[in-house]
N, C-alpha and C positions, 0 to 999 in steps of 0.2 A: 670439586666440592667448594673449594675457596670461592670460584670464581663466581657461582649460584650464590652464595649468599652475600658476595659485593654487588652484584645484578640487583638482590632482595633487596639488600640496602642503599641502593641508587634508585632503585621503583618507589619505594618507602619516600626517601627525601623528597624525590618529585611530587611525592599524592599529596606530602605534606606542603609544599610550595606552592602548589596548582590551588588545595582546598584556602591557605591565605588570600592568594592573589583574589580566588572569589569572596570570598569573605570582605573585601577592601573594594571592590567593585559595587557591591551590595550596599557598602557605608556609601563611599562618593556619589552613589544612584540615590539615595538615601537624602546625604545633603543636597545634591542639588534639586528635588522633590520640595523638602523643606524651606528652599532657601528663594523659589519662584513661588510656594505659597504666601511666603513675605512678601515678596513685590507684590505680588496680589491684592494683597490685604494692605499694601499700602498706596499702590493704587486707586483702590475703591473709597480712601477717606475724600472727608469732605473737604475742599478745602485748597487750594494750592501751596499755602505752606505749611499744613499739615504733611502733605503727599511729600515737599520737599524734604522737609526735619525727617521724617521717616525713610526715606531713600537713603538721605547721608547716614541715616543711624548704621543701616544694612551696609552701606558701602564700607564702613570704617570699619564694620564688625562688632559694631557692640549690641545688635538684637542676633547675632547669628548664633551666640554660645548661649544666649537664655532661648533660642528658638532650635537648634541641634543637639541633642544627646547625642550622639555619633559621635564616636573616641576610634580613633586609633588603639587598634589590635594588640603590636607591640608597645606601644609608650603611654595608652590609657588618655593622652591629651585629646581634649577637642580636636576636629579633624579643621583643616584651614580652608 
């Protein structure tokens, strides 16, 4: 009897682990969707150094957290 419901509660942990790990798959598929829309979209400006000032923005990160809602699961942070 013991040994069925430590089995229960090791199936249990895994569904729970397995259902995270997809969930975290889902954001990082997520950001990076998001984050080649950007190039995109700053590739298509007019301009050479338009195109540049907006690459370096994305490189540094500072259009990725107004451009990603994607938080991390456990810590609620923007995902990196």
């Amino acid at each position: 009897m013991l040994a069925g419901l430590a089995a229960l509660g090791l199936l249990l942990a895994f569904h729970a682990v397995m259902q995270f790990a997809v969930a975290q798959g889902d954001a990082w598929r997520q950001a990076q969707v998001t984050h080649a829309s950007a190039v995109h979209q700053c590739n298509g400006m007019p301009g050479l150094q338009a195109r540049n000032l907006c690459k370096s923005g994305l490189a540094r990160g500072n259009a990725g957290e107004r451009l990603s809602p994607v938080r991390n699961l456990v810590t609620g942070r923007p995902l990196d």
